[in-house]
C-alpha positions in Angstrom: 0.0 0.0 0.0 2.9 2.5 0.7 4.1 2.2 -3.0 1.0 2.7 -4.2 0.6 5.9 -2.0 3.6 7.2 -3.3 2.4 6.9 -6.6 -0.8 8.4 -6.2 1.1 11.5 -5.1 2.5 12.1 -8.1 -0.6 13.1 -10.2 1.4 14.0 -13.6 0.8 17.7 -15.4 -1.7 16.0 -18.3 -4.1 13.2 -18.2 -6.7 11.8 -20.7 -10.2 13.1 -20.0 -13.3 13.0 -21.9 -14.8 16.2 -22.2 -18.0 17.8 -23.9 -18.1 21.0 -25.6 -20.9 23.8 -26.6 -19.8 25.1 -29.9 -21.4 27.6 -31.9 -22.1 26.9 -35.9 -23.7 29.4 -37.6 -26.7 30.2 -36.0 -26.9 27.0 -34.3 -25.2 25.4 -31.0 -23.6 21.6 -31.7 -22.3 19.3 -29.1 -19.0 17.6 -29.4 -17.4 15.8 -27.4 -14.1 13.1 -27.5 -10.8 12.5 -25.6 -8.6 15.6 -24.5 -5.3 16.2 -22.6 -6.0 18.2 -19.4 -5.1 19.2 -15.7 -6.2 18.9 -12.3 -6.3 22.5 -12.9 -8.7 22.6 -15.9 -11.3 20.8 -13.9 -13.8 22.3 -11.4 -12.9 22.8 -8.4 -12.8 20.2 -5.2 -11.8 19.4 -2.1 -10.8 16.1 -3.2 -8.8 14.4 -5.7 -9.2 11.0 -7.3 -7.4 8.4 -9.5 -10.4 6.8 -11.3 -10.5 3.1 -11.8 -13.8 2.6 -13.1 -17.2 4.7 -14.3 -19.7 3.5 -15.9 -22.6 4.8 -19.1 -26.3 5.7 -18.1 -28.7 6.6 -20.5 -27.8 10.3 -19.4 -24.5 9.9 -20.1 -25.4 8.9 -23.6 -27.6 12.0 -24.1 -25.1 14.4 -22.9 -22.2 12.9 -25.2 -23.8 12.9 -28.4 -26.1 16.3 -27.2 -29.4 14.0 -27.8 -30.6 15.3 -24.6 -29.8 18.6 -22.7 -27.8 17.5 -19.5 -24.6 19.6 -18.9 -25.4 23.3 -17.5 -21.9 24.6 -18.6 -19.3 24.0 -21.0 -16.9 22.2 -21.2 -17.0 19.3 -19.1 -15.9 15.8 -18.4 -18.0 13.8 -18.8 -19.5 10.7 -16.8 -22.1 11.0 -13.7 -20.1 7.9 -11.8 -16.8 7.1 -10.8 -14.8 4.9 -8.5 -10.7 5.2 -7.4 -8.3 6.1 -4.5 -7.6 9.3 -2.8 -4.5 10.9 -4.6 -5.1 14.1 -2.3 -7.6 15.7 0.0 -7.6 19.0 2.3 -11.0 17.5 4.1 -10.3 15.5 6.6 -12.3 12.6 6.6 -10.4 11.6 3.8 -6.8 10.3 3.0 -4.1 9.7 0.5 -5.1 5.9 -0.4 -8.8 5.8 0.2 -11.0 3.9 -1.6 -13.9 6.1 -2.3 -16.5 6.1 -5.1 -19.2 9.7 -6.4 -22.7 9.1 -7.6 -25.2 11.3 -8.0 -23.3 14.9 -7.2 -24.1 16.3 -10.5 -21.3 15.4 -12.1 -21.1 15.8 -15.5 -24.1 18.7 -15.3 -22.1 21.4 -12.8 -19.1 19.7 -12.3 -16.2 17.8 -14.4 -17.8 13.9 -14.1 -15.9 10.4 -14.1 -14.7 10.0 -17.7 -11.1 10.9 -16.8 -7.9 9.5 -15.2 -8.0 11.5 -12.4 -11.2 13.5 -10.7 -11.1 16.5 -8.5 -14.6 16.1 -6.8 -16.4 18.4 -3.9 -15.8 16.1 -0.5 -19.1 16.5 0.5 -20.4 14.3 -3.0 -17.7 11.8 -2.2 -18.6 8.0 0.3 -16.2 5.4 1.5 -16.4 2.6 -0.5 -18.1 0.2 1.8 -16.5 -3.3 2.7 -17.6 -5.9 0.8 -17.9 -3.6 -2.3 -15.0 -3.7 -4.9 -13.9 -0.3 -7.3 -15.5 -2.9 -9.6 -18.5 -3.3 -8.4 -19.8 0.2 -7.3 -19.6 1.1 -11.0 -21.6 -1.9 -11.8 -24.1 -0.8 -9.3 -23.5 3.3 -10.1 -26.3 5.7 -10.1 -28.7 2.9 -11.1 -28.1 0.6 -8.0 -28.0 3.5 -5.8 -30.9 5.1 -6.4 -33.1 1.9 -6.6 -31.3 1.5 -2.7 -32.4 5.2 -1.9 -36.4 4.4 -3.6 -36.6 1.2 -1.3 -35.2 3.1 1.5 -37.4 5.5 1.3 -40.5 3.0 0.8 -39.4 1.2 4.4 -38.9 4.5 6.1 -42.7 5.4 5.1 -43.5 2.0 6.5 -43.6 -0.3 3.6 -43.8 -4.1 4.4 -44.4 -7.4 2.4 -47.4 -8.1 4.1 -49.8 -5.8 2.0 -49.0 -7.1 -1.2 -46.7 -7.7 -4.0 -44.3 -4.7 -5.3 -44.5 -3.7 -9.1 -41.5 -2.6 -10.8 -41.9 -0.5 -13.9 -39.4 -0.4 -16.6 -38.7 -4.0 -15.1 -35.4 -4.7 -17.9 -34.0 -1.4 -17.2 -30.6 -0.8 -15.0 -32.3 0.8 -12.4 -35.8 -1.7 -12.6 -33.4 -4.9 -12.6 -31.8 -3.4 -9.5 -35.3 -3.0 -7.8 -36.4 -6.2 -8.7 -33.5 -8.5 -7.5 -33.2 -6.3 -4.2 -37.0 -6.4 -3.6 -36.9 -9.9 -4.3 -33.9 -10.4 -1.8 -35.5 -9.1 1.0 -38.8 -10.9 1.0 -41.1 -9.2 -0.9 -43.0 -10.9 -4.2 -42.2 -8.5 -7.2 -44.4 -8.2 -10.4 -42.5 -7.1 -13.1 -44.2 -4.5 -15.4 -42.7 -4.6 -19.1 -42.9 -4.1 -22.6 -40.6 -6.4 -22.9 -42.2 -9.8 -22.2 -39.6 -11.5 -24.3 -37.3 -10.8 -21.2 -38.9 -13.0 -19.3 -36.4 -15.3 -18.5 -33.9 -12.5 -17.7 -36.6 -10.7 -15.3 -37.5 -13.7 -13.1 -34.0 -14.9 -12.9 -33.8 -11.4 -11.1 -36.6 -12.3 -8.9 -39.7 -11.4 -10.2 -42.7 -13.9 -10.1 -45.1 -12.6 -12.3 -44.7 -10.1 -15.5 -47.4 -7.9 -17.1 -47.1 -6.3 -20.4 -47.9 -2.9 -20.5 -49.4 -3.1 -23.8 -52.0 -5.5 -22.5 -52.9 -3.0 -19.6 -56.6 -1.4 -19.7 -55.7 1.4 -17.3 -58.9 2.6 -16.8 -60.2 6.2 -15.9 -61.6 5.8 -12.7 -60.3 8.1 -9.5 -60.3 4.4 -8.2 -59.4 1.4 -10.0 -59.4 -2.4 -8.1 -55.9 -2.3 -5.4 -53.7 -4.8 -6.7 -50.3 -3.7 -5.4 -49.3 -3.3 -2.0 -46.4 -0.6 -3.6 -44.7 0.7 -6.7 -41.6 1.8 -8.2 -42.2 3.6 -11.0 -39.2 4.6 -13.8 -42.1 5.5 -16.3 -44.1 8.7 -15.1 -46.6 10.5 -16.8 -50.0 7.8 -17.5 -48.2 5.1 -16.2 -47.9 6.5 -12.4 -51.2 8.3 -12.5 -52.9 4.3 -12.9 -50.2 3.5 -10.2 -51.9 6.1 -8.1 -55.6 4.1 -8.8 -54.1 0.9 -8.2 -52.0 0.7 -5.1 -53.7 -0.5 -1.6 -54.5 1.0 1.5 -51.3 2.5 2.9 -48.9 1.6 -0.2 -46.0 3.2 -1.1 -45.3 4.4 -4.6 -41.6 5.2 -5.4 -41.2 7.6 -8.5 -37.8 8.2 -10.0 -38.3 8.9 -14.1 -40.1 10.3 -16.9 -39.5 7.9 -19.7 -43.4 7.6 -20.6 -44.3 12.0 -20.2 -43.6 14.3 -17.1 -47.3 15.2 -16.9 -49.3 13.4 -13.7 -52.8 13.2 -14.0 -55.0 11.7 -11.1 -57.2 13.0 -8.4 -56.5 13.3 -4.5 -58.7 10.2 -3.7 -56.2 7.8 -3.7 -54.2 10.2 -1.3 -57.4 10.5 1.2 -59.4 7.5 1.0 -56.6 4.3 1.0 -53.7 6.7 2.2 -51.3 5.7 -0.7 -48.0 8.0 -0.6 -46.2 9.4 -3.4 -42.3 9.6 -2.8 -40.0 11.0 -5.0 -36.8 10.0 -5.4 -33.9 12.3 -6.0 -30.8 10.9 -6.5 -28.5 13.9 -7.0 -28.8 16.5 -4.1 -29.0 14.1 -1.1 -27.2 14.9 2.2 -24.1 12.5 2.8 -25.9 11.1 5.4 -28.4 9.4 3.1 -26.4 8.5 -0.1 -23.5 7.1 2.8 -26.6 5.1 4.4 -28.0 3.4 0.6 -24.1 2.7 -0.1 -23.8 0.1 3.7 -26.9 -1.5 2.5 -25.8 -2.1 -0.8 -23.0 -3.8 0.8 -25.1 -6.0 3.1 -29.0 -6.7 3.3 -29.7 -4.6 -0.5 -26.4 -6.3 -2.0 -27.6 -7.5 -5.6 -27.1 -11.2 -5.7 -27.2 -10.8 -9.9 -25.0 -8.2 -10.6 -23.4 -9.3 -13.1 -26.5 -10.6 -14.9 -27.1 -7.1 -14.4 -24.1 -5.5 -15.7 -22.0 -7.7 -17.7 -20.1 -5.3 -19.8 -16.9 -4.0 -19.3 -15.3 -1.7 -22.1 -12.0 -0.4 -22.0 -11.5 3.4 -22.0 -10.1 4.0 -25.0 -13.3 2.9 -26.7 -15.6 4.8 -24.7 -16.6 7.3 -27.7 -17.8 4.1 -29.7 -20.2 2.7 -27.1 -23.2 5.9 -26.8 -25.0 5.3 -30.0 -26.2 2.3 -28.9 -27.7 3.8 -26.0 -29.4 6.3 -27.7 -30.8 3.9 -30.1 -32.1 1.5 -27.6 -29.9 -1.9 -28.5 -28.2 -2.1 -25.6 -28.6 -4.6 -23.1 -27.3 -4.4 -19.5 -24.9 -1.8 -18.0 -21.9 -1.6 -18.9 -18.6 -0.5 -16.6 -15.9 1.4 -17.9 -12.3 0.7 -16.9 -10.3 3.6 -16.6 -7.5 2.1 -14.8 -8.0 -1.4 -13.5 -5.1 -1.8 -11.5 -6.3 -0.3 -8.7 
């Protein structure tokens, strides 16, 4: 360990980071975005610096890459939301040269300079420990995805959510952050209904832990403030109709985790599920979140919310060299599973 905290010290004048521009063209504004020579220096500021082993892609990684999807709120940055290394240097105390450490959900890669680099300088209040029992690997497998699907089942339990009521349906079951749900709820002894267009994933979703899966294009929603309670909670990656019949659905006292937007932003539903069967709606914010709670999600995703199918999960690795090659695919839809990125493996 002392050789490799010598090492770390010496964090050299340029390193290889991938970083997204605004340019102007004509009349119009154009992303680009590809690997660049920098230095600690050049990125935002931070309390905190990192040698990154591993980050990972999310769908919002893709979006800001290519410029698909307006995610950065200044230019240029690196990017990448995730990352995972050791402590090369930090003037916070509650970290040292030679940490392990890992940074989700800090707005990286929208405010500040994100994971796609050799080395990070990072805020200290963004960065956690990485818990024991958790590889560099590993928390980058997990990433935002795994950590908010901790925080939404957190935040169900804390509101009182048990097994007892009824079974948990996960929308946007074959998604990253819907597999995680599923094989976590499943872990921990609740029966979870997985809620899909993608029925020929069956296979995949009940070897996460589902039981059951319905097809959302076989779903008469109905328009009632009240529809038959079938669930005893939710979480919900969809939004928009999707959550408003999740709202009609849910039993007395259910919990309804909502994190995404995929299917519209608008909600539209009545109070009477809020009065008359007492269902809560509990959003889930995965970016400004006190350390406390992102520290909290990050022990139990090393003990009783530890994925027992991660790498069903995520079984890509790529190299980061070919980083710039792996987004279209994201945008397009073809991709299947997450997919680490290995910065510098060593560590």
């Amino acid at each position: 360990m002392s050789t490799l905290i010598t090492e770390l010290r010496q964090v050299p004048d340029k390193f290889t980071a991938f970083r997204i521009h605004q340019i102007q063209e004509g009349d119009k504004k154009k992303i680009i975005s590809g690997f660049e020579q920098v230095g600690i220096d050049d990125l935002t500021a931070g309390e905190v610096v990192i040698k990154v082993a591993y980050s990972d892609i999310n769908y919002k990684d893709a979006l800001a890459a290519t410029g698909k999807g307006r995610i950065l709120r200044t230019y240029p940055l690196v990017g990448g939301i995730d990352l995972s290394g050791v402590v090369v240097s930090s003037v916070d105390e509650r970290f040292k040269v030679g940490d392990k450490v890992l940074v989700c959900g800090a707005q990286l890669s929208e405010l500040y300079d994100g994971g796609y680099s050799e080395y990070a300088r990072v805020k200290a209040d963004s960065v956690v420990a990485l818990p024991t029992g958790v590889s560099l690997r590993d928390a980058m497998a997990l990433g935002t995805a795994g950590y908010t699907a901790a925080l939404a089942i957190q935040r169900m339990e804390d509101n009182g959510q048990l097994p007892e009521p009824g079974p948990i349906v996960v929308t946007g079951a074959t998604g990253g952050f819907g597999s995680f749900a599923i094989n976590m709820l499943s872990n921990i002894g609740y029966e979870v209904i997985a809620f899909t267009g993608k029925t020929e994933q069956e296979g995949y979703l009940k070897a996460l832990g589902a039981t059951k899966l319905i097809s959302r294009h076989d779903i008469e929603m109905g328009s009632k403030p009240l529809e038959n309670a079938q669930w005893g909670g939710a979480v919900d990656s969809v939004g928009g109709e999707t959550l408003a019949w999740l709202t009609r659905t849910t039993h007395v006292w259910g919990n309804i985790a909502s994190i995404g937007l995929a299917g519209g932003f608008k909600l539209e539903t009545t109070v009477m599920p809020f009065i008359l069967r007492g269902v809560s709606l509990l959003g889930i914010n995965s970016v400004e979140m006190p350390l406390s709670v992102r520290t909290r999600a990050w022990k139990r995703l090393a003990t009783d919310l530890k994925p027992t199918k991660l790498e069903l999960i995520s079984p890509t690795t790529i190299e980061f060299r070919d980083l710039g090659n792996a987004f279209a695919a994201y945008v397009d839809g073809t991709v299947t599973g997450r997919t680490v990125v290995a910065i510098d493996a060593s560590l």
